[in-house]
Phi, psi and omega in degrees: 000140203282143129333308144311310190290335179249347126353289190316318211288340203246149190296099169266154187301332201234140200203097188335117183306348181266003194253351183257332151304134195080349164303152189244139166287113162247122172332151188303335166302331183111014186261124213278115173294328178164180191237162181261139185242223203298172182245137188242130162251157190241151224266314179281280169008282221086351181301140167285126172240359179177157190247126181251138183248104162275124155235178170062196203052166207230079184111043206073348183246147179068359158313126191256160180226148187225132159279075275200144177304103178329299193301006164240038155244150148210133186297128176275120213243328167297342164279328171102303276215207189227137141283160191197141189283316194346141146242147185331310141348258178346321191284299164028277187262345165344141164264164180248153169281347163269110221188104212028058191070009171235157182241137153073353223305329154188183203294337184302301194277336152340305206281295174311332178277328159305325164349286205277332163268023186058023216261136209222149173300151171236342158231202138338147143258000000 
């Protein structure tokens, strides 16, 4: 085997946030659930604390977006993807950091998301 080819074969710990946009999330079956879009991080850390999830639609339109605790994906390295207990429901019903033209937008919708995944800061707010 080529140096380069077992280089490709082995699993790295580390992985560029534009190379994490676009996996896709799958349900503990393997059943693909959403894609991942940008990852929100927290600014003194650096931790990644959430995942914006897209499903449904078709060419872009009607696509919905949803947010999830990063710390409930792992990467499944036989799928290429992120696995998750999550369910499909669930993202679902999910609330978005996105919404009437804002990102982030203010603490009211923090608070529903932490609600709803039980999710409690891990950092500054």
């Amino acid at each position: 085997m080529w140096e380069a080819d077992r280089e490709a074969a082995e699993f790295h710990p580390v992985i560029e946030s534009d190379r994490v946009e676009g996996t896709a999330v799958f349900n503990r079956q393997g059943k693909q659930i959403g894609t991942i879009k940008p990852l929100l991080i927290e600014k003194v850390s650096g931790r990644a604390l959430y995942v914006d999830v897209t499903f449904g639609g078709f060419l872009g339109i009607g696509v919905h977006h949803r947010t999830i605790p990063w710390d409930k994906l792992t990467y499944a390295e036989d799928l290429k993807g992120y696995r998750t207990n999550v369910t499909e429901e669930q993202v679902q019903g999910a609330p978005s950091f996105y919404g009437d033209d804002e990102v982030w937008p203010d603490r009211k919708r923090q608070q529903e998301m932490r609600d709803y995944w039980q999710d409690y800061p891990r950092g500054p707010v």
